[in-house]
C-alpha positions as CSV (number, residue, x, y, z in Angstrom):
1,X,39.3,176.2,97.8
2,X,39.8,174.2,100.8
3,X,42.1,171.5,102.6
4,X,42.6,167.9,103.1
5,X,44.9,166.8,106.5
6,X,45.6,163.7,106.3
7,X,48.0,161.5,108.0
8,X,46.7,163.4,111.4
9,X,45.8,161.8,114.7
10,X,42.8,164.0,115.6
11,X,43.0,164.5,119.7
12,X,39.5,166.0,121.4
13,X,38.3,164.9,125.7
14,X,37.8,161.3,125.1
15,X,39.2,160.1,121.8
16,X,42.7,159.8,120.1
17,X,42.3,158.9,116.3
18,X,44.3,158.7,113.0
19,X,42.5,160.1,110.0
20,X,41.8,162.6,107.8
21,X,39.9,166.2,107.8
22,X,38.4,167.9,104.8
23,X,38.1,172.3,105.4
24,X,35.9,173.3,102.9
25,X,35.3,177.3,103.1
26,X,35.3,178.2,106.9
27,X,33.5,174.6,108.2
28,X,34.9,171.0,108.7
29,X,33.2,169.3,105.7
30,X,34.0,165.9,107.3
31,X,36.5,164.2,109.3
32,X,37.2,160.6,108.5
33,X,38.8,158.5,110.8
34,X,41.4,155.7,109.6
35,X,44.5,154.2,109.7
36,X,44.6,154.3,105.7
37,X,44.3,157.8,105.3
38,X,47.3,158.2,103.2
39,X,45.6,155.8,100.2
40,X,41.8,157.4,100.9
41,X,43.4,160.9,100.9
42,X,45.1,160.5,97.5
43,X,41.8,159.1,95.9
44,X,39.5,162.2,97.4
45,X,42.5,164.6,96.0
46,X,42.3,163.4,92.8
47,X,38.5,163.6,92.3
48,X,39.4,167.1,93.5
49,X,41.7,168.7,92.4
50,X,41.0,172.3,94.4
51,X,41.9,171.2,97.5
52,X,45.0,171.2,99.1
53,X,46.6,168.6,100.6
54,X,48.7,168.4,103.8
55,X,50.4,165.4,104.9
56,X,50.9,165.7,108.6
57,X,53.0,163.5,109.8
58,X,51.6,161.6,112.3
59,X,51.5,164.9,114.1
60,X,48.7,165.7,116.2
61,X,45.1,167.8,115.7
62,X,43.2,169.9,117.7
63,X,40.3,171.7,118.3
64,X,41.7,175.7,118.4
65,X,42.4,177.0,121.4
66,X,39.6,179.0,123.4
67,X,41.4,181.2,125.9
68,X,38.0,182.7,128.0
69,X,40.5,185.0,130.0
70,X,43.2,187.7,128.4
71,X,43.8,191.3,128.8
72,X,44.9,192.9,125.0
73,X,45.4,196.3,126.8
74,X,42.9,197.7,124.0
75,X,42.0,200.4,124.4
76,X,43.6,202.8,126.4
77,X,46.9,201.2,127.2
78,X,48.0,200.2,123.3
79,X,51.6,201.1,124.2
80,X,52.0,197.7,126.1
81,X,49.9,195.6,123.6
82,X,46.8,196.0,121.3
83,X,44.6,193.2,119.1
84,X,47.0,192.9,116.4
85,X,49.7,192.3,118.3
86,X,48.4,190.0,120.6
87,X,46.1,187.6,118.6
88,X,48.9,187.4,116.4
89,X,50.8,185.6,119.2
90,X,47.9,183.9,120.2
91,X,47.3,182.0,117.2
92,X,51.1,181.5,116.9
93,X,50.3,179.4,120.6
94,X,47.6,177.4,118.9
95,X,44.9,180.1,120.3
96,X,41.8,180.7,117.7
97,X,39.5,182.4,120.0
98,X,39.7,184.6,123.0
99,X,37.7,186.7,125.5
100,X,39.2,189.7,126.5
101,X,38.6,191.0,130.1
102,X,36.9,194.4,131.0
103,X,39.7,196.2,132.6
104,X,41.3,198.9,129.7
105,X,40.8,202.2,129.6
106,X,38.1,203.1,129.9
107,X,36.7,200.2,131.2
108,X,33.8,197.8,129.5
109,X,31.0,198.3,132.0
110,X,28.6,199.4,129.5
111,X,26.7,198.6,126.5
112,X,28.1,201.6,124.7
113,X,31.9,200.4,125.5
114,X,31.4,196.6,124.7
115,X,29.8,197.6,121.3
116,X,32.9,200.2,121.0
117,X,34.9,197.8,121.5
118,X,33.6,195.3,119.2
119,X,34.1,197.7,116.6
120,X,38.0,198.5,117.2
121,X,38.6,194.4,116.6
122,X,36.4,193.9,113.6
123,X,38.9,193.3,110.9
124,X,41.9,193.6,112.9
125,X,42.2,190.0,114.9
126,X,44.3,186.9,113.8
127,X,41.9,184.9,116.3
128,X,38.1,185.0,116.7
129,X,37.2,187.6,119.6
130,X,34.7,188.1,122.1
131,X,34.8,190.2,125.4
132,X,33.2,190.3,128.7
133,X,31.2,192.6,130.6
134,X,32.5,194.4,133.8
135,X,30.8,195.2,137.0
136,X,31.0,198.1,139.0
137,X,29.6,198.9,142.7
138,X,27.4,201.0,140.3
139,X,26.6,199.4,137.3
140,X,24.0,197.1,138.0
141,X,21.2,199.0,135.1
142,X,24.1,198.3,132.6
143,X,24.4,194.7,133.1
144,X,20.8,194.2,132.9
145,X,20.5,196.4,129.9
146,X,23.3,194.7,128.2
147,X,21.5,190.9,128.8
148,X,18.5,191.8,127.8
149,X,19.7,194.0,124.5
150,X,23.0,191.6,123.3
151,X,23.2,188.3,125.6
152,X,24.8,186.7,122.0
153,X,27.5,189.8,122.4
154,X,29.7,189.2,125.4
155,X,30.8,186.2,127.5
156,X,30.1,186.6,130.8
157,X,30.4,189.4,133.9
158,X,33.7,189.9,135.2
159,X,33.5,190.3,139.4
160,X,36.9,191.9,141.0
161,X,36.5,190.3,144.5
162,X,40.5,191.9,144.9
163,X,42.2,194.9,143.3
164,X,44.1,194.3,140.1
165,X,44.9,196.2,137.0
166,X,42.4,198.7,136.3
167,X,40.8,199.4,139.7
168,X,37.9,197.4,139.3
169,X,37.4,196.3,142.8
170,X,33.8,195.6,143.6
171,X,33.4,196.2,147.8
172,X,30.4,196.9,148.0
173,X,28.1,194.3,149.5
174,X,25.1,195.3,148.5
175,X,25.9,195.3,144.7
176,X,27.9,191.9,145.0
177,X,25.0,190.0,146.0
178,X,23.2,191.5,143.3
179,X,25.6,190.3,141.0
180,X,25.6,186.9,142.5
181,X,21.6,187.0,141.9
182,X,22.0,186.6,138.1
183,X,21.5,183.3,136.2
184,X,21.7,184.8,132.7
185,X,25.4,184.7,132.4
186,X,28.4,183.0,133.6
187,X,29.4,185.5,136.6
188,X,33.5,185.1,136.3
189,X,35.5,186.0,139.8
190,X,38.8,187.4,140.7
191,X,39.3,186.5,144.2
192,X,41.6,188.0,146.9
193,X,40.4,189.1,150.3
194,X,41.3,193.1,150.0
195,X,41.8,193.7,153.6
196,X,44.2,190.4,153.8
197,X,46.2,191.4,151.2
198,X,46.5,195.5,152.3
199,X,47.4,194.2,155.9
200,X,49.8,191.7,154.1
201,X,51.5,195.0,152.4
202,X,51.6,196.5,155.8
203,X,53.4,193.8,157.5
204,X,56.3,193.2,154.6
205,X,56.8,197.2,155.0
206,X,57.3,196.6,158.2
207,X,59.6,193.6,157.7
208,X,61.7,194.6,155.0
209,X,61.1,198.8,154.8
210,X,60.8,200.3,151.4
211,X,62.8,197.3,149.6
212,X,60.5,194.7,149.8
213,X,61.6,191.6,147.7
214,X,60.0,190.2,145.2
215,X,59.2,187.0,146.7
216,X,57.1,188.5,149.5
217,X,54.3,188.9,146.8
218,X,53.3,185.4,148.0
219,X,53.1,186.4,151.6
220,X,51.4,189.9,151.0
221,X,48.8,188.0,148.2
222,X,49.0,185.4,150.5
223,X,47.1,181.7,150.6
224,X,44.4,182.8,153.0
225,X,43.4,186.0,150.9
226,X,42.8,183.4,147.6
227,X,40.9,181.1,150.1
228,X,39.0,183.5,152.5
229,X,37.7,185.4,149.0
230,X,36.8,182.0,146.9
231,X,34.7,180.6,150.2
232,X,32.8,183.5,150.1
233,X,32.0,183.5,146.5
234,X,31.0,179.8,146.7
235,X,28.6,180.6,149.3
236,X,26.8,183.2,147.6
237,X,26.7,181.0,144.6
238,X,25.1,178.2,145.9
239,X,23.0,180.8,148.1
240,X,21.7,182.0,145.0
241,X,21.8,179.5,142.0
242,X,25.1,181.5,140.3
243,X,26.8,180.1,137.5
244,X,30.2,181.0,138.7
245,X,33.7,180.5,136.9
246,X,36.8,181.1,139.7
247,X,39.4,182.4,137.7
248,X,43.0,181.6,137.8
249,X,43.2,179.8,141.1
250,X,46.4,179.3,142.5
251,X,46.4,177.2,145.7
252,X,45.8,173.3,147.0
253,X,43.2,174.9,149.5
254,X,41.4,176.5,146.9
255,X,41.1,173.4,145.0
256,X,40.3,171.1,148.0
257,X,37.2,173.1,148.6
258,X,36.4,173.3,145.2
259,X,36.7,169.4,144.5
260,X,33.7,168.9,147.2
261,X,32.2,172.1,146.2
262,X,31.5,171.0,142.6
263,X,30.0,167.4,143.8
264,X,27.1,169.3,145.4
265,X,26.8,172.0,142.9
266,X,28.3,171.2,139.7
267,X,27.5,174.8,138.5
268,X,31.3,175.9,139.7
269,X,33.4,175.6,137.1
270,X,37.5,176.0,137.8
271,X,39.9,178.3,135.7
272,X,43.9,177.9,136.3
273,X,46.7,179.1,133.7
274,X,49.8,177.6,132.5
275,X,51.9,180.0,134.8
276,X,50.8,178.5,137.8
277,X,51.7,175.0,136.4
278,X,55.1,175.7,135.6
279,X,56.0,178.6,138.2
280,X,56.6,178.5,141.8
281,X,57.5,180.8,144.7
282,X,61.1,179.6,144.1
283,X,61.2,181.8,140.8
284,X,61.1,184.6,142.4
285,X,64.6,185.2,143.3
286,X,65.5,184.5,139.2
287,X,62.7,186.1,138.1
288,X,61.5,188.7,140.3
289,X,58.6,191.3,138.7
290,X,58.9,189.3,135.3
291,X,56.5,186.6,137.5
292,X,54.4,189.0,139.5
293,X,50.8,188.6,138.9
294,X,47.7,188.5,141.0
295,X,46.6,186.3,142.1
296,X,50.8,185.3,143.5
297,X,52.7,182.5,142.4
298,X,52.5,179.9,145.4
299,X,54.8,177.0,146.3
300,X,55.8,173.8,144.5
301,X,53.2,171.8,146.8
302,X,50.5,174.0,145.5
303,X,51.8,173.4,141.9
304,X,51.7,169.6,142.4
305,X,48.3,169.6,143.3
306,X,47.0,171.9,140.4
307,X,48.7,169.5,137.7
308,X,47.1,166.7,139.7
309,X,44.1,168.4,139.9
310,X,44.1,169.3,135.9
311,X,44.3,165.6,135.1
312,X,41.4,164.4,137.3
313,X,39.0,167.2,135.7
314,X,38.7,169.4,138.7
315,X,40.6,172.3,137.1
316,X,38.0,172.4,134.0
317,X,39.8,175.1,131.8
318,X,43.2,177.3,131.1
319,X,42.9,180.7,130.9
320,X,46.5,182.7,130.5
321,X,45.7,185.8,132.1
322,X,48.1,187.4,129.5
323,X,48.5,190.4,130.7
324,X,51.2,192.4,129.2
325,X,53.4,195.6,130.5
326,X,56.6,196.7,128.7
327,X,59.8,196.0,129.9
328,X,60.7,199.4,131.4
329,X,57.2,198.7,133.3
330,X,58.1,195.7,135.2
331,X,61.4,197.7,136.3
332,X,61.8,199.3,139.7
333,X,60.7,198.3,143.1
334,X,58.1,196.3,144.5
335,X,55.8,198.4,144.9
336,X,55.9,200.3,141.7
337,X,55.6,197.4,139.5
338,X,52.9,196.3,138.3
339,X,50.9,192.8,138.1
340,X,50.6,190.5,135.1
341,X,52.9,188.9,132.3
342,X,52.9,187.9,129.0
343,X,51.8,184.0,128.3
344,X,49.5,183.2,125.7
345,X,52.6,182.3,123.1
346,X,53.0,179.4,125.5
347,X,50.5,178.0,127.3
348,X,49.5,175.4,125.1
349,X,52.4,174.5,124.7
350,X,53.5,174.2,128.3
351,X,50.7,171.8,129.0
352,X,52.3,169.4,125.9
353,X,55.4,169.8,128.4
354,X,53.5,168.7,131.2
355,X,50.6,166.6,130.2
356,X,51.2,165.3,126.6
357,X,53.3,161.9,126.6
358,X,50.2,160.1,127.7
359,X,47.1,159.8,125.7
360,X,45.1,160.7,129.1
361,X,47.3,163.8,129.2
362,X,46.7,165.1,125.4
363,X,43.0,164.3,126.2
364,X,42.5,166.6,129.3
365,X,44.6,169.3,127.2
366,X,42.0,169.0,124.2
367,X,39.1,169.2,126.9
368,X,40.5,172.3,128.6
369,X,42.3,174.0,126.2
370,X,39.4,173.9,123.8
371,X,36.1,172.2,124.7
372,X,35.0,173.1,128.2
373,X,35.4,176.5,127.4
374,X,33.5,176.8,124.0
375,X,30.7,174.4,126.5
376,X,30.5,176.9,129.6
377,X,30.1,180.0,127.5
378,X,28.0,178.8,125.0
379,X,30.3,179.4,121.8
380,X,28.5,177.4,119.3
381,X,30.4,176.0,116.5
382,X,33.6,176.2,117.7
383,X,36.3,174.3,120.3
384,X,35.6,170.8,119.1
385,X,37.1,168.7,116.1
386,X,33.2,168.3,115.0
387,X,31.9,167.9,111.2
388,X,30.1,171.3,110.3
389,X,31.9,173.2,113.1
390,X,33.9,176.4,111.9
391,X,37.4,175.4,111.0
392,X,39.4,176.6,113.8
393,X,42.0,174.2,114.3
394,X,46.0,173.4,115.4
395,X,48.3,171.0,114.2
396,X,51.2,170.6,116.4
397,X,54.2,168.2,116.9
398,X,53.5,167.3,120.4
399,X,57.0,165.7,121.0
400,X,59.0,168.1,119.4
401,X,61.5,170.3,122.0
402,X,62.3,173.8,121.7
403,X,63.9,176.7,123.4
404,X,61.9,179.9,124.4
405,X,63.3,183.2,122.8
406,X,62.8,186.7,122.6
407,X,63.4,186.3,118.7
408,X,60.1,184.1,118.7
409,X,57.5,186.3,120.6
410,X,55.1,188.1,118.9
411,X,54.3,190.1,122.2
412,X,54.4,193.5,121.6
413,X,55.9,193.8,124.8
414,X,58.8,191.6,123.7
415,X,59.3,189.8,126.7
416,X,58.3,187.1,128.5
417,X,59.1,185.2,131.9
418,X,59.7,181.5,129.6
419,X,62.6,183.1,128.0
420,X,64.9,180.3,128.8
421,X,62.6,177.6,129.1
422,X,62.4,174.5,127.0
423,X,59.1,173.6,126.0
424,X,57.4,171.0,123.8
425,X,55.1,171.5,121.0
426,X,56.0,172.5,117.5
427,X,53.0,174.5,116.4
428,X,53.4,173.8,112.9
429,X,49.5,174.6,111.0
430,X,46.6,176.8,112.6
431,X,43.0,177.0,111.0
432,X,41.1,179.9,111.7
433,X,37.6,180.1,110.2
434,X,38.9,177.9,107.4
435,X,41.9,180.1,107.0
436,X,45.5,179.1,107.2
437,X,46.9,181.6,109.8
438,X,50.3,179.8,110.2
439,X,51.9,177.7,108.4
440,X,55.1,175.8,109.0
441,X,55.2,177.9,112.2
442,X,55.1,181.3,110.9
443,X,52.5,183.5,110.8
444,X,51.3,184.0,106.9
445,X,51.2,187.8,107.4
446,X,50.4,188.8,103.7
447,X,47.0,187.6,104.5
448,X,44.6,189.7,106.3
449,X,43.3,188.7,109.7
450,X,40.9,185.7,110.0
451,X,39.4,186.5,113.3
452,X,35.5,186.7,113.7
453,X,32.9,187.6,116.5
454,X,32.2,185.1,118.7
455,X,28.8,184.6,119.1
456,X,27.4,183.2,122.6
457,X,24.4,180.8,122.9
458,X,24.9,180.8,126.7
């Protein structure tokens, strides 16, 4: 049994072709690019008559979504989201693999948790899965344990340079720069200067008492707490030879340094999401907690650089941070709410919004959404439209508008802050491993999950 797409135009980072793709078990068995596909399709179709042929439309294919940066809640905190839940709404947003981040309960700071964990999602994921390690003031055996028993079983180390869900904050000097020391593994960063943001807290208390707004996030997880943190991570990288991934950065300054950080030292590579690309400071008074996250939304001049900065290649790939919380969570005051949202549903689609009416624009999507990350972590055989690759893949009508619902989200949480929005993208087909996942865009849930363990070469 497999599939021929024809009538496709295949998108990956350089290239935008029409043609055709043969799936043959879980691999691409060959892709065929043409203008003819429809006449070369119905030939190969005939001559075999067990596959089964999908006529796409003209619409456009990708690579499936990597997404190197999630939090599934699992374990621990399954009330607000678990595996099932949420790499069913991942591959329902064109997402065929993710990593999940360290920070459940109890956290993955050990070889013992990472293995528990890969356990709990065997058999139970919609999307391929992977995790990565977390580090500790304390867990510095661990990490070298875990690289030198199961490199090929987690991503990379996850550094909390500020405080977040979880209370993973690593302070102490000492074990930071032994983190910064490795060169086995991508070391991934979180970073907010702590004593910034707590002296930010105290000085909105100050200014507004116990009912501080919502839109003071960006002042108390301010600008200078993103840059003051990221400056110091740089430093120890290039100090010590670090391959370092800065996640979700949210601010022109960061970038500025960045974009002359990574012409000396190209072993920085730049994460941003899709909420920083579509949000800004603004929201906050129609939004309030549905859009606090860490680190804060920033202004709409920060958000014009980071879509500038995604088309020229210095923002090298989106992660979502989805990072669920239920409803009644994210209700109450400032203080008692917590960080994070629920966006993995549509970030791919709000980069067709933004970036995909020019061909340079699908392009960067294909190399971000999909290839850079399978290239920095070293997934081999996946997040490129590549003959003998696994058949992850996402065919999508690019052009195709849309209204964000509550009735569409898979979240278990059943929210999220796009409610309202109108978005391109009709994800219409997604591949995993072979396996149709969704079709005509509905999840094909009499089928059991298609999700495999990522294996990492890197």
């Amino acid at each position: 049994m497999g599939y021929l797409l024809y009538n496709g135009i295949a998108v990956t980072g350089g290239t935008i072709s029409e043609g055709i793709i043969r799936i043959e078990g879980d691999r691409i068995k060959d892709i065929i690019l043409t203008e003819n596909s429809g006449n070369i399709a119905a030939r190969i179709l005939a001559d075999n008559p067990g596959l089964e042929g999908i006529d796409l439309g003209k619409r456009h294919v990708f690579a499936g979504g990597i997404d190197a940066h999630v939090h599934f809640r699992e374990p621990g905190m399954t009330h607000k989201a678990d595996m099932a839940s949420e790499s069913a709404a991942a591959v329902l947003g064109g997402v065929t693999s993710f990593i999940d981040m360290p920070n459940t309960n109890p956290p993955t700071v050990t070889v013992e948790r990472l293995l528990e964990k890969l356990e709990t999602a065997k058999g139970r994921t919609y999307a391929n899965y992977g995790f990565h390690l977390g580090a500790t003031n304390g867990n510095a055996e661990e990490i070298a344990s875990a690289i030198k028993k199961c490199p090929e079983r987690f991503g990379g180390i996850k550094v909390f340079l500020g405080s977040s869900t979880g209370n993973m904050l690593v302070n102490d000097k000492n074990a930071i720069e032994h983190l910064f020391r490795i060169k086995e593994k991508e070391i991934l960063v979180h970073c907010e200067d702590e004593s910034i943001i707590r002296q930010g807290l105290e000085d909105a208390k100050e200014k507004y008492g116990e009912d501080i707004p919502f839109r003071a996030h960006s002042e108390i997880r301010s600008r200078e707490a993103c840059l003051d943190s990221s400056m110091r991570a740089v430093d120890l990288a290039m100090k010590y030879g670090t391959r370092l991934h800065m996640l979700h950065i949210s601010t022109s300054t960061e970038l500025l340094m960045l974009y002359h950080t990574k012409q000396r030292y190209p072993a920085v590579t730049v994460e941003t999401s899709a909420n920083y690309l579509w949000f800004t400071d603004k929201d906050y008074d129609r939004l309030g907690s549905r859009i606090k996250c860490n680190p804060s939304i920033k202004t709409e001049a920060d958000r014009m650089i980071l879509r500038d900065a995604f088309l020229e290649g210095t923002i090298d790939t989106i992660g979502t941070d989805h990072a669920p919380h239920t409803e009644m969570e994210k209700e109450g005051k400032y203080t008692e709410v917590p960080s994070g949202m629920p966006s993995i549903q549509q970030s791919f689609q709000v980069l067709l919004t933004l970036f995909g009416n020019t061909p340079e624009g699908l392009c960067r999507i294909a190399s971000a959404f999909s290839e850079k990350p399978a290239e920095i972590f070293g997934i081999s055989g996946r997040g490129s439209l590549k003959t003998g690759n696994y058949a992850d893949i996402v065919v999508v009508d690019s052009g195709k508008e849309f209204p964000v619902t509550k009735e569409c989200l898979a979240y278990k949480c059943g929210w999220s802050p796009y409610e309202g929005a109108r978005l391109k993208g009709s994800i219409d087909y997604v591949f995993v491993n072979g396996r149709l996942a969704v079709r005509e865009g509905r999840l094909i849930k009499d089928a059991s999950p298609a999700g495999r363990e990522l294996v990492f070469t890197a």
